[in-house]
C-alpha positions, -999 to +999 in steps of 0.1 A: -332-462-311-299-457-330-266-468-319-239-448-322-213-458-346-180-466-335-152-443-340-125-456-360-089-450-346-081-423-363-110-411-355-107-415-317-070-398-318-088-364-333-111-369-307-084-371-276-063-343-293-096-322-299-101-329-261-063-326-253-066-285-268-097-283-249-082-284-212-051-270-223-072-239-228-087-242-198-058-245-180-041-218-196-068-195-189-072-206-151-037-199-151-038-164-165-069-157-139-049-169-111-021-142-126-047-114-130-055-123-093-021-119-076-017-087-099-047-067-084-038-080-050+000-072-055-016-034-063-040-034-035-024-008-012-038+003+026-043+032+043-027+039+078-056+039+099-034+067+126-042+095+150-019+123+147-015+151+179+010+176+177+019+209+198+045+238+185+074+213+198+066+175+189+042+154+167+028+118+181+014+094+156-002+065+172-014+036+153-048+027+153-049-005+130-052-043+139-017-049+124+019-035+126+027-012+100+059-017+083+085+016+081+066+046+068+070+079+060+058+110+076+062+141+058+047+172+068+042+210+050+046+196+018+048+222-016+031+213-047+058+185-055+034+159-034+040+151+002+074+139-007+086+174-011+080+183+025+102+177+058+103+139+062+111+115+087+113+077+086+091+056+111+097+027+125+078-009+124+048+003+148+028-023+165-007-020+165-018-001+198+019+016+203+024+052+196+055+069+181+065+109+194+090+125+170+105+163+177+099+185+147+130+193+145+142+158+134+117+165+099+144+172+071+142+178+036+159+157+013+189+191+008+189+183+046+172+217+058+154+203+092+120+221+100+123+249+123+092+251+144+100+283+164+097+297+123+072+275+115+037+255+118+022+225+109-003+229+080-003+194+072+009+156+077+013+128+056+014+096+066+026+065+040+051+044+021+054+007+009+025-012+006+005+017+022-013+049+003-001+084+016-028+098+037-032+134+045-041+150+082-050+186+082-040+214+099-057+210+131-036+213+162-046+186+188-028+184+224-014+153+239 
């Protein structure tokens, strides 16, 4: 069996620097994974997990999710801008459980027109903002 020979100094500092480069990679890439990581969880959004009952008069959104949402926007009748071009209202923080009932009437646009609902109906609802993904609710007419 063949010994090894011995490394002479010079030798032995390539080898530590060779070594030295090698977890400085690693550690730079473990780094830029970790950074990858918090990016796609930073973008991760949610969906309001909501039941939504209206009548001519009122709209109640209750929510149906294991946490409190943060504020979020309800926008209803929206044109082809997105549901951001509708009559919109600001929520509230909403506990899971609890149950929110807003008159239609407070639904403005953003040149402050409020909705009228003795002129009209809602053909839909959307439900979103912050962290979470704007969700749509048809037309459907429920009763409390």
């Amino acid at each position: 069996m063949g010994c090894k020979p011995k490394l002479t100094l010079e030798q032995q500092k390539q080898q530590e620097d060779r070594w030295r480069k090698v977890d400085e990679y690693v550690a730079q890439s473990a780094a830029r994974d970790a950074q990858r990581s918090a990016q796609k969880a930073a973008n991760h959004h949610k969906i309001a997990n909501a039941s939504v009952a209206y009548d001519d008069y009122k709209v109640r959104i209750s929510n149906n999710d294991a946490e409190t949402w943060p504020e979020l926007n309800v926008f209803i009748n929206p044109g082809f801008g997105g549901p951001s071009s509708g009559y919109g209202i600001r929520i509230p923080a909403l506990q899971s459980g609890k149950s929110i009932t807003i008159p239609l009437k407070q639904f403005t646009k953003d040149n402050g027109e409020r909705f009228n609902p003795d002129t009209y109906r809602i053909t839909e609802l959307w439900i979103g903002g912050e962290d979470y993904d704007y969700q749509k609710f048809g037309a459907n007419r429920w009763k409390f």
